[in-house]
C-alpha positions as CSV (number, residue, x, y, z in Angstrom):
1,X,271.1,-19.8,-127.5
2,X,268.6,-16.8,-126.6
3,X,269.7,-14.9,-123.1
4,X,265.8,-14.5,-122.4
5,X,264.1,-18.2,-122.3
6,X,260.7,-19.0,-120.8
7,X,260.0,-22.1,-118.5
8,X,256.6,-22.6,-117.4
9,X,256.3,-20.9,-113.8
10,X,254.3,-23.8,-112.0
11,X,256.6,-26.6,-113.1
12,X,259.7,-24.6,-112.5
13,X,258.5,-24.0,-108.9
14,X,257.6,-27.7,-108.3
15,X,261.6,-28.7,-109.7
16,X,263.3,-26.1,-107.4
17,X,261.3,-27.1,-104.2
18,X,262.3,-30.7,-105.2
19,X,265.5,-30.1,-105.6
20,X,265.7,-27.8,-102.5
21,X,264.4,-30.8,-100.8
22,X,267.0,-33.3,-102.1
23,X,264.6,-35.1,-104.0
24,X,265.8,-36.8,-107.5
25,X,264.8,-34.8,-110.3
26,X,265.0,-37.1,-113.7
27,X,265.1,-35.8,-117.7
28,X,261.4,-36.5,-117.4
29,X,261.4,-33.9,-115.1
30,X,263.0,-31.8,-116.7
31,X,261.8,-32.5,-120.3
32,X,258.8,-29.4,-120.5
33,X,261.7,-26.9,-119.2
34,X,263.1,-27.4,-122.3
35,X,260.6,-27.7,-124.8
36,X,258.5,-24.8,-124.7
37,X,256.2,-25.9,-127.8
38,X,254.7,-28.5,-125.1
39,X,253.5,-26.2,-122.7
40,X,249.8,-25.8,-122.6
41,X,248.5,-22.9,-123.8
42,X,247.4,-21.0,-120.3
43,X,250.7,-21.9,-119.0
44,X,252.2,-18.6,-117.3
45,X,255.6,-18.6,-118.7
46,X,258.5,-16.8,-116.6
47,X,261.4,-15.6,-118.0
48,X,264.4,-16.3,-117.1
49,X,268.0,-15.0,-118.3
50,X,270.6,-17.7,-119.4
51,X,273.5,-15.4,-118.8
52,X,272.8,-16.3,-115.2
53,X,273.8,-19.7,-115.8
54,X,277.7,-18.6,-116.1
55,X,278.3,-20.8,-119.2
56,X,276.8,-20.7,-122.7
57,X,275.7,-23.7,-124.1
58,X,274.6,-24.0,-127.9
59,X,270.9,-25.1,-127.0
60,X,269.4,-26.5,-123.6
61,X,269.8,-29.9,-125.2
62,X,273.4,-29.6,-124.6
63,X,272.8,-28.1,-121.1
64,X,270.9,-30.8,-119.3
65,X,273.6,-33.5,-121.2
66,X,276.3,-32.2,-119.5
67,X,275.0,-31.0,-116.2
68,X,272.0,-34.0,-115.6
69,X,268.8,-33.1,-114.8
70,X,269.2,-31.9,-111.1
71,X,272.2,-29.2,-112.1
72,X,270.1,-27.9,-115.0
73,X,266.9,-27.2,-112.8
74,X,270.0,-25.2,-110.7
75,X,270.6,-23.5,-113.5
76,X,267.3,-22.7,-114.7
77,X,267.4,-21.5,-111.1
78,X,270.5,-19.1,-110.9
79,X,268.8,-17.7,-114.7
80,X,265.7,-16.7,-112.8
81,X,267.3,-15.4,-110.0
82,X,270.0,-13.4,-112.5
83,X,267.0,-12.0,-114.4
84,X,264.9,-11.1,-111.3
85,X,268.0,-9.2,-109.9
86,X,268.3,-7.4,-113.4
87,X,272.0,-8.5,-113.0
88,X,272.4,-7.5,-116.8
89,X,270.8,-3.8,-116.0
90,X,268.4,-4.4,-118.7
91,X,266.5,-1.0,-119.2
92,X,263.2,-1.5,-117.5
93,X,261.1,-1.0,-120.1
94,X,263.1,-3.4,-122.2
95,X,262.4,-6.7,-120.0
96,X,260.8,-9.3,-121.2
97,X,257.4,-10.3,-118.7
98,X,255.2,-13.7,-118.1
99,X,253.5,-14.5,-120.6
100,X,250.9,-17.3,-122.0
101,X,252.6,-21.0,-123.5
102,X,250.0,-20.0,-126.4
103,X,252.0,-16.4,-126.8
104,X,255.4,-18.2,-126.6
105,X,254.1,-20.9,-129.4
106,X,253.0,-17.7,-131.0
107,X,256.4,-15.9,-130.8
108,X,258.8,-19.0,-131.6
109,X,256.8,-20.0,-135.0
110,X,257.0,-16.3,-136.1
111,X,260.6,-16.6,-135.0
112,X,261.4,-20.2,-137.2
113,X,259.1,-18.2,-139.5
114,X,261.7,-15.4,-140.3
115,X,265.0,-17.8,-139.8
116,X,263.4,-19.9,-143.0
117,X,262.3,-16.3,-145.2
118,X,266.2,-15.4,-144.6
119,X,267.5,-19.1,-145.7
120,X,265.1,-18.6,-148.6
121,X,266.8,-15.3,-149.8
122,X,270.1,-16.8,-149.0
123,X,269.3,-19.9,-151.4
124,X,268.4,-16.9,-153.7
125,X,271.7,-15.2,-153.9
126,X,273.7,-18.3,-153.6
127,X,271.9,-19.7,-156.5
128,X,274.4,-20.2,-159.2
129,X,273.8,-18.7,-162.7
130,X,272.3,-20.4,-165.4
131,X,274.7,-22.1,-167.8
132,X,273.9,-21.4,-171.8
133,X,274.1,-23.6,-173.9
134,X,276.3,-24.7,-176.8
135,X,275.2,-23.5,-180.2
């Protein structure tokens, strides 16, 4: 999984104040924190920096089975204070900034974009050769 992931800044606000509050927080809840492609386009998405989280899990899937929907929006939590700290003395000018769910959409499909050009070449090389045949 990514260190830099983006939840949108409004609903992450509204799950920590509920949680700060003791109120139950369900996978509904936390459903859009973990699905970025949902977010509406003029959605300010915040990053925020999973090495905060103190464990690496292989996608947030994973994350919210094994912690439940209350210890994940912790999480989420610890990540965004970890990457407002600058805990991992990220250069400045190297740090990633809010931007639109439409620019994240943008930036993942470009991203699954690449990842299927590089299986393509793989399938290339892998490709055995051609057999002759028999005369």
């Amino acid at each position: 999984m990514a260190e830099i992931y983006y939840v949108p800044e409004e609903l992450f606000a509204t799950l920590r104040e509920k949680v700060k509050q003791g109120k139950e927080v369900t996978d509904d809840d936390v459903g859009p924190l973990t699905s970025p492609m949902t977010a509406e386009d003029d959605a300010v998405m915040i990053p925020v920096d999973m090495r905060g989280i103190g464990k690496e899990y292989e996608d947030l899937d994973d994350m919210v089975a094994e912690l439940g929907p209350k210890a994940s929006v912790e999480a989420f939590a610890k990540a965004r204070d970890y990457f407002v700290a600058n805990k991992g003395n990220d250069p400045e000018e190297d740090r990633a900034t809010p931007i639109s769910g439409r620019e994240l959409k943008d930036m993942m499909m470009d991203e699954m974009g690449d990842e299927e050009d590089d299986d393509d070449e793989e399938e290339e090389v892998a490709a055995p050769p051609a057999k002759k045949a028999k005369s």
